[in-house]
C-alpha positions, 0 to 999 in steps of 0.5 A: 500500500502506498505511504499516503494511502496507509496513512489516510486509511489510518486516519480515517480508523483513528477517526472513527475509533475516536468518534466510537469514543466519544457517542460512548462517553457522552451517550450520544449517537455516532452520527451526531459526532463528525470531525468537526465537532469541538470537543470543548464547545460542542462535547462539553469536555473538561481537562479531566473527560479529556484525559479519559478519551486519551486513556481510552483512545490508547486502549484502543489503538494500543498506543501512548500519547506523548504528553511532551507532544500534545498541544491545545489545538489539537483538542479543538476537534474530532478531527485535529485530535485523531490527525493527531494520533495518527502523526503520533502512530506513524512515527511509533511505526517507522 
């Protein structure tokens, strides 16, 4: 598989592992969450729901967040945060 392809069909399964997450912890359907939605100001996270989805999303994928490497933006969306793993992933690959 070509390098870029990988990595898309990665992100899209980072993304959809990330919104599963997400409808679980807010009890929300799968639908109502897209790569858009904020995590902050439509989700109603906090610091501490936001530490639950890492933990999770690591179970999950079966890897650690660098907390050295996580910056505010990337916790503005579905979408900057499953970019984010999926930079994070490709580099544990390599």
């Amino acid at each position: 598989m070509h390098a870029s392809a990988q990595s898309s069909a990665g992100l899209h399964r980072i993304t959809e592992t990330t919104i599963a997450a997400l409808a679980a912890m807010r009890d929300r359907d799968r639908d109502s969450i897209t790569e858009k939605t904020r995590l902050f100001d439509d989700l109603g996270f906090d610091s501490t729901s936001i530490l639950e989805l890492l933990m999770t999303l690591e179970d999950e994928l079966d890897f650690e967040f660098d907390p050295e490497t996580l910056e505010p933006d990337d916790f503005g969306t579905v979408g900057s945060l499953a970019a984010y793993a999926a930079r994070q992933l490709d580099e544990t690959e390599r």
